[in-house]
C-alpha positions in Angstrom: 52.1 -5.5 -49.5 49.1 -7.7 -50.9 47.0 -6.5 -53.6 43.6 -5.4 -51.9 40.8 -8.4 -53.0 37.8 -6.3 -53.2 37.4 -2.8 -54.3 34.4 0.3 -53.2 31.2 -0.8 -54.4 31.6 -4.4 -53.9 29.0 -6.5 -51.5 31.0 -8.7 -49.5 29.8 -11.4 -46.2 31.7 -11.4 -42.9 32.7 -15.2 -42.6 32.9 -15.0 -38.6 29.6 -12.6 -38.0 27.9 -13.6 -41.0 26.5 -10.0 -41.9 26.6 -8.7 -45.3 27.6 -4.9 -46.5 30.0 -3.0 -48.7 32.7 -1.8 -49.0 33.4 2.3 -49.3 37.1 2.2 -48.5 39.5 0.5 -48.7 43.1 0.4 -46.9 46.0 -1.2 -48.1 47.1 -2.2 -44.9 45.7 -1.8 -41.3 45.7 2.0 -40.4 43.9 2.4 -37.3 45.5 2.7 -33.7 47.0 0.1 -31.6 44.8 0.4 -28.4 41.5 -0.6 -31.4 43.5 -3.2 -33.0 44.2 -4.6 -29.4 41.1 -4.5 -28.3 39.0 -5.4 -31.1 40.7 -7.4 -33.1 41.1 -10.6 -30.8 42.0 -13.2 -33.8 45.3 -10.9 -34.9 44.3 -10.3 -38.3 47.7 -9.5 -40.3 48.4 -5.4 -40.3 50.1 -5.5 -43.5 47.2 -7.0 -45.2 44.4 -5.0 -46.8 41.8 -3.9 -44.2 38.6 -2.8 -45.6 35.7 0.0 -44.4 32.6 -1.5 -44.3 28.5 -0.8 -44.2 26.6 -3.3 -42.5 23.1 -4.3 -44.1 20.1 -3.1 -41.8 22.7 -1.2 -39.2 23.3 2.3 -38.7 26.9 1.7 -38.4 30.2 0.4 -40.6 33.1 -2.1 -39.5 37.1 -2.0 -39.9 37.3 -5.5 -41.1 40.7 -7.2 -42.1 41.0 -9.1 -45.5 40.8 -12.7 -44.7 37.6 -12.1 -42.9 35.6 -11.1 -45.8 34.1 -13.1 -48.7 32.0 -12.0 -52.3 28.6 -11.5 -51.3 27.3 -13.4 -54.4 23.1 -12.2 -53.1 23.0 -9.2 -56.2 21.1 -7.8 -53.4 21.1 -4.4 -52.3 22.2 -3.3 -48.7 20.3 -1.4 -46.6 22.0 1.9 -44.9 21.5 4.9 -43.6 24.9 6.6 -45.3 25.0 4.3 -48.5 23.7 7.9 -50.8 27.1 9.1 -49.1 29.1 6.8 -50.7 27.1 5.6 -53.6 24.2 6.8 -56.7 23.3 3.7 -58.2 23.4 -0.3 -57.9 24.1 -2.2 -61.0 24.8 -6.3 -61.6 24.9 -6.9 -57.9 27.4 -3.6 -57.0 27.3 0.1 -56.0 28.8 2.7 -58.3 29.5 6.4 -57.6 29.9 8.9 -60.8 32.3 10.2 -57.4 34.1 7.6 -57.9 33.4 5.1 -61.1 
């Protein structure tokens, strides 16, 4: 099992749909069900990769994303979210800490 890339807090791009959010969880390999993987993940993303839970940036929903579709989101910029006070209390050097958490 790969060592998950990113951890909470960080601000990563989504290479294919080019939106931007962060991450609030993080799975160390895919754990949703096989009729979602089937139906949504079309490219076959690896299952024993890390698969990361993510907010979208001025969207009122998150993503299941695998791994190798995700880059640093190097912006410092802060996302825009309905849930982010959920997960997070503060943004600091271009990432979102939770005393939760942090």
């Amino acid at each position: 099992m790969a060592q998950p890339r990113f951890t909470i807090g960080e601000l990563v791009h989504h290479k294919k749909f080019g939106y931007r959010g962060v991450i609030v969880d993080v799975d160390a390999e895919y754990n949703g069900s096989e009729e979602w993987y089937e139906y949504m993940a079309r490219s076959r993303p690896p299952k024993d990769a890390p698969w990361y839970h993510v907010l979208v940036h001025d969207a009122q929903h998150s993503t299941y994303v695998a791994e190798r579709h995700l880059e640093p989101d190097d912006s410092g910029e802060q996302i825009n979210h309905p849930a982010l006070g959920r997960f997070f209390d503060r943004f600091d050097n271009g990432r979102y800490f939770s005393s939760r958490y942090n």
